[in-house]
PALUM-155637 format. One record per atom (N, C-alpha, C): x, y, z; atom name. Coordinates in Angstrom, 1 decimal. Each point is the difference from the previous one (the first is absolute). Layout:
BEGIN
px: X py: Y pz: Z site: CA
...
// end
This chain:
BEGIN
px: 108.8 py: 73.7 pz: 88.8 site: N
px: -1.2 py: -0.1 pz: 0.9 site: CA
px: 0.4 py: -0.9 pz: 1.1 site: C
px: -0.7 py: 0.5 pz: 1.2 site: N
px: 0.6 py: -0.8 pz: 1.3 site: CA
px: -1.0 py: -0.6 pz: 0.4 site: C
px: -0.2 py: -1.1 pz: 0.5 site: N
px: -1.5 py: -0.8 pz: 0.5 site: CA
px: 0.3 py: -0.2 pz: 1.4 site: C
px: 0.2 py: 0.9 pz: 1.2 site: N
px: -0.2 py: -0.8 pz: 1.3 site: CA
px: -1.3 py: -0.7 pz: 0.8 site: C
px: 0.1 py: -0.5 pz: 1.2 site: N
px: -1.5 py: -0.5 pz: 0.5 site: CA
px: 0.0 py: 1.1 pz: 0.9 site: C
px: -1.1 py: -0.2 pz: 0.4 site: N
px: -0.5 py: 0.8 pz: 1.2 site: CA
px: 0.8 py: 0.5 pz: 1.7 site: C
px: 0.7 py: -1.3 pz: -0.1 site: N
px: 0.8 py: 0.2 pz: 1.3 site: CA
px: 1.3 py: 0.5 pz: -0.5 site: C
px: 0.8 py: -0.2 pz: -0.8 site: N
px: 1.4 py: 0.4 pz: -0.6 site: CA
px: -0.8 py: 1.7 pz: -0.4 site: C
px: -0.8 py: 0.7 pz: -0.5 site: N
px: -0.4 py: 1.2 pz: -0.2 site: CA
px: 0.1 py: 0.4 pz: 1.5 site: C
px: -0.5 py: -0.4 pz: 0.9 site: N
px: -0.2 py: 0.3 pz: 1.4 site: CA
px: 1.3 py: 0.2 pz: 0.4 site: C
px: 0.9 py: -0.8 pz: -0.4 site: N
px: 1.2 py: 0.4 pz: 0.5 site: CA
px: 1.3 py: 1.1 pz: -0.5 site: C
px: -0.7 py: 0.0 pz: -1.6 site: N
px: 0.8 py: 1.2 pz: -0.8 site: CA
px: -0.6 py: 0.6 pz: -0.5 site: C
px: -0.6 py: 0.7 pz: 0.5 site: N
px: -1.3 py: 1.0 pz: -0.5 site: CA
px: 0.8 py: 1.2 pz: -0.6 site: C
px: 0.5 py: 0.8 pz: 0.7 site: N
px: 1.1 py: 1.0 pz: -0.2 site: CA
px: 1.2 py: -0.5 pz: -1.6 site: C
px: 0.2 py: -1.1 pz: -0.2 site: N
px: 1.0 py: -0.3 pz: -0.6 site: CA
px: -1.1 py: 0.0 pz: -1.3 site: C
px: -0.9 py: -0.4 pz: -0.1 site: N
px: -1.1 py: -0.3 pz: -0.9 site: CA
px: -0.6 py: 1.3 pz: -0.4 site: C
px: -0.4 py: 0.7 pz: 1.0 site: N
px: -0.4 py: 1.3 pz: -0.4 site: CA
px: 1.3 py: 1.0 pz: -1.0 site: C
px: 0.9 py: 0.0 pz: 0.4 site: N
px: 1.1 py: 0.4 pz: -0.4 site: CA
px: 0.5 py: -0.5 pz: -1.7 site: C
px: -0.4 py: -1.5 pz: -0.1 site: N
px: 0.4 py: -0.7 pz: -1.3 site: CA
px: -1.6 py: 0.9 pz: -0.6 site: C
px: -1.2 py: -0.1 pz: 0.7 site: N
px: -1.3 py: 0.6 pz: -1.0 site: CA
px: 0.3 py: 1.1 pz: -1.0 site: C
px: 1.0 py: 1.1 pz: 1.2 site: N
px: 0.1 py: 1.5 pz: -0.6 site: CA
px: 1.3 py: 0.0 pz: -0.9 site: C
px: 0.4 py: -1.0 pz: 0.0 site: N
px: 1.3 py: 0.2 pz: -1.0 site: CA
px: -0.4 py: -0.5 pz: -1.2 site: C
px: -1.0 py: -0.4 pz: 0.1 site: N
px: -1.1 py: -0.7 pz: -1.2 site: CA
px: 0.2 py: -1.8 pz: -0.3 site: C
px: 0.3 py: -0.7 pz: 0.8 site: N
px: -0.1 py: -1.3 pz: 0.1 site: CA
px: -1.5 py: -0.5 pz: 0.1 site: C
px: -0.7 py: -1.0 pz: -0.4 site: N
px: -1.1 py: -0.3 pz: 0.4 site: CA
px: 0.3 py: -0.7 pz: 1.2 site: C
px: -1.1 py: 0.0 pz: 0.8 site: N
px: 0.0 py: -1.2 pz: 1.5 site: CA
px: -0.9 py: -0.1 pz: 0.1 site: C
px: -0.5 py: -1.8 pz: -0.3 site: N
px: -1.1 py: -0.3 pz: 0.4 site: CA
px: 0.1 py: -1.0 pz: 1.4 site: C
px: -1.4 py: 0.2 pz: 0.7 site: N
px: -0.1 py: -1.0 pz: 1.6 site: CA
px: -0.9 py: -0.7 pz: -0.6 site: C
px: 0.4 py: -1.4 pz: 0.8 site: N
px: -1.1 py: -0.9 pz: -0.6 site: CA
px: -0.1 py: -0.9 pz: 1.3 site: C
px: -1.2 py: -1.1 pz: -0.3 site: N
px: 0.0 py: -0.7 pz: 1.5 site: CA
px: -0.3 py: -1.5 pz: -0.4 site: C
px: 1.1 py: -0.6 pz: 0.4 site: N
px: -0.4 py: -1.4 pz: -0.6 site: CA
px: 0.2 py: 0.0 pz: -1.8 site: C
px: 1.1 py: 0.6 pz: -0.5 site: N
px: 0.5 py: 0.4 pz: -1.4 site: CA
px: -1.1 py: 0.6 pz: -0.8 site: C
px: -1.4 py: 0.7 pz: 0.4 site: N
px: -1.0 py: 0.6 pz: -0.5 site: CA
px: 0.0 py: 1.1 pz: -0.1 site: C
px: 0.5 py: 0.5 pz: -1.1 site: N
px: 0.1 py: 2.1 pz: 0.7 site: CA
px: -1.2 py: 0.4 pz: 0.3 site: C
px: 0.5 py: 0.6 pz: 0.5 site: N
px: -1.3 py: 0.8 pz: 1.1 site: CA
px: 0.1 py: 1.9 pz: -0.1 site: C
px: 1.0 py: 0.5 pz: -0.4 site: N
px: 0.1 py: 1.6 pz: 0.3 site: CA
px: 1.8 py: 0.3 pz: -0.5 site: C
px: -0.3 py: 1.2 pz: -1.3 site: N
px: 1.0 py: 0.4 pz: -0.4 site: CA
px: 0.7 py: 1.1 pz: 0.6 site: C
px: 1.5 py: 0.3 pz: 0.8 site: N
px: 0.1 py: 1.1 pz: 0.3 site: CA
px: 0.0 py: 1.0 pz: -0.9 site: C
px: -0.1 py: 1.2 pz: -0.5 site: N
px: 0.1 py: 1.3 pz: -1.0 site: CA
px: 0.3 py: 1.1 pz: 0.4 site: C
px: 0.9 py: 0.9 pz: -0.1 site: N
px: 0.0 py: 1.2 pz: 0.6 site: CA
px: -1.3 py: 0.8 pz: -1.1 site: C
px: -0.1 py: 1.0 pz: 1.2 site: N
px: -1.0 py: 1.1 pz: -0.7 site: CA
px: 0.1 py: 1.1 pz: -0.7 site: C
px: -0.4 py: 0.4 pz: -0.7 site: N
px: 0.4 py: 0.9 pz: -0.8 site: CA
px: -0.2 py: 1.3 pz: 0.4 site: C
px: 0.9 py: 0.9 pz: 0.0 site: N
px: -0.5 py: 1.4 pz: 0.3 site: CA
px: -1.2 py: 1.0 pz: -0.4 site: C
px: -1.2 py: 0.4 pz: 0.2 site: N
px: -1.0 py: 0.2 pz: -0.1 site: CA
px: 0.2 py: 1.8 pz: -0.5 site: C
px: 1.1 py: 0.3 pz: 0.2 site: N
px: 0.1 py: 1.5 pz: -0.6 site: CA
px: 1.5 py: 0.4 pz: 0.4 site: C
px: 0.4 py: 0.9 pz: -1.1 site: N
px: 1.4 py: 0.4 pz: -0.3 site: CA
px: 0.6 py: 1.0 pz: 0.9 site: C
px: 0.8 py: 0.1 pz: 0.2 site: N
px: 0.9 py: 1.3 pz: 1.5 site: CA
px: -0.4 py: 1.1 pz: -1.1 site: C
px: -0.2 py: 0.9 pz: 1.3 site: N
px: -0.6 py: 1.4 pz: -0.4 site: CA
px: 1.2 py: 0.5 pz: -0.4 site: C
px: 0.2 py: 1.0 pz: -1.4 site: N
px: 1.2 py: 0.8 pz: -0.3 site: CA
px: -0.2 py: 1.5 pz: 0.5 site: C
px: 0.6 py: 0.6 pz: 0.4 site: N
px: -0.4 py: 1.4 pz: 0.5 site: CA
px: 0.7 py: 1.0 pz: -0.9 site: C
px: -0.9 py: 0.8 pz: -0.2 site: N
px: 0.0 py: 0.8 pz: -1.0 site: CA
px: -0.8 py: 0.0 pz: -1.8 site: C
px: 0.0 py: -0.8 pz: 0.0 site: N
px: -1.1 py: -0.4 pz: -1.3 site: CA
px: -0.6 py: 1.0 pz: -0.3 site: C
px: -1.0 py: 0.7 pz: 1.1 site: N
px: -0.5 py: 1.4 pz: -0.8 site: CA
px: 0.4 py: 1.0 pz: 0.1 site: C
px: 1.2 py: 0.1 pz: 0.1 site: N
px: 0.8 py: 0.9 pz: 0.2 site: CA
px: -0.4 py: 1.3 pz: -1.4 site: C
px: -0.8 py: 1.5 pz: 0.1 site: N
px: 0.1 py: 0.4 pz: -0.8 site: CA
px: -1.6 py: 0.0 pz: -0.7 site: C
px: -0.3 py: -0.9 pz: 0.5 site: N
px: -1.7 py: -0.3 pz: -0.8 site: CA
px: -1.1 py: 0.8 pz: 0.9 site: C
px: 0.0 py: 0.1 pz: 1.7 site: N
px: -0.5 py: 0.5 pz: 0.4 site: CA
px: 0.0 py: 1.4 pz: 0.4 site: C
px: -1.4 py: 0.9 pz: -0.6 site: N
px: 0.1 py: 1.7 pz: 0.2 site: CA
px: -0.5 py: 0.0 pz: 1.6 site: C
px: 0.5 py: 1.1 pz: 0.8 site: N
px: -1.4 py: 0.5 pz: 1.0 site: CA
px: 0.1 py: 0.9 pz: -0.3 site: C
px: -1.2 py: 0.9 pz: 0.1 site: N
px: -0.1 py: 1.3 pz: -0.4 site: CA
px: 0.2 py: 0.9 pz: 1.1 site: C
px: 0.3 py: 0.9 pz: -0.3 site: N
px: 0.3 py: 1.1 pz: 0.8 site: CA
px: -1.1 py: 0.3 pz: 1.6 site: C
px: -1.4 py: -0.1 pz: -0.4 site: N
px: -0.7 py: 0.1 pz: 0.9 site: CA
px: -0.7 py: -1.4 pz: 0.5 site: C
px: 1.0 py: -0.8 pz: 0.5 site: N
px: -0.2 py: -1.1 pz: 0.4 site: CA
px: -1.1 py: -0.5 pz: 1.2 site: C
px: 1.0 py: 1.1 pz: 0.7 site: N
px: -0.3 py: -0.2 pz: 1.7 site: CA
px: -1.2 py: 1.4 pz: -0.1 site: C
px: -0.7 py: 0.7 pz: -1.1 site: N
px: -1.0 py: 1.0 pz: 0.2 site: CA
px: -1.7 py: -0.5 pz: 0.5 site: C
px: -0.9 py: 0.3 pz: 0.2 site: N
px: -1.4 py: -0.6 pz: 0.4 site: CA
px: -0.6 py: 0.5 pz: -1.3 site: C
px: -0.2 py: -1.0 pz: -1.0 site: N
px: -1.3 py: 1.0 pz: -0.9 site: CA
px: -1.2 py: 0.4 pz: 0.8 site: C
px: -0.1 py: 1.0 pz: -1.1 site: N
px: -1.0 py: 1.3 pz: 0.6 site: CA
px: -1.4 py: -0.9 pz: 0.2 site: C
px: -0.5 py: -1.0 pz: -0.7 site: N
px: -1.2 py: -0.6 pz: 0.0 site: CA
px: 0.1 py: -0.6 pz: 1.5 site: C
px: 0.9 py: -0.4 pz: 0.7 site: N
px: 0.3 py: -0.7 pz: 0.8 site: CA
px: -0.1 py: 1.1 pz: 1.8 site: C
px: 0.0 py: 1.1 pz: -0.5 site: N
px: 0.0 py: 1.2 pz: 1.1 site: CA
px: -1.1 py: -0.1 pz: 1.0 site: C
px: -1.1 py: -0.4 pz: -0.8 site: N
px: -1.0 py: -0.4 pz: 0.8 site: CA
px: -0.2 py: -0.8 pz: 1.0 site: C
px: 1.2 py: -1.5 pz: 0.1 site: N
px: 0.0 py: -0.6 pz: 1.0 site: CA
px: 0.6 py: -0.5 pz: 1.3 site: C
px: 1.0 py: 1.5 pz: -0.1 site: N
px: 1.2 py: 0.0 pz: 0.6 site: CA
px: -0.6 py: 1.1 pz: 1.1 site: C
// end
């Protein structure tokens, strides 16, 4: 765990952000009081795999046809 102040953060912000994501804790404090923990964030949803439904999805033959109920509005 890292405890900088306010102005040493100001000056290594980058270097601190960097120690956050490699999973170090960093806390800022002011006057040896912590005040705000840095954390990386966590990814909110997983990379899309393509292909997954590969095989699951039918279209039917008459896809692109107008049902007949539908003749009326066309």
């Amino acid at each position: 765990m890292e405890t900088v102040t306010i102005h040493e953060a100001k000056a290594k912000l980058s270097e601190l952000i960097e120690a956050a994501l490699s999973g170090e804790e960093v806390i800022i404090a002011r006057r040896k009081t912590p005040l705000v923990r840095i954390v990386p964030l966590l990814s909110s949803h997983k990379k899309r795999r393509l292909g997954t439904a590969k095989g699951r999805i039918i279209i039917s033959d008459d896809f692109d046809e107008t049902p007949e109920v539908f003749q009326d509005y066309l």
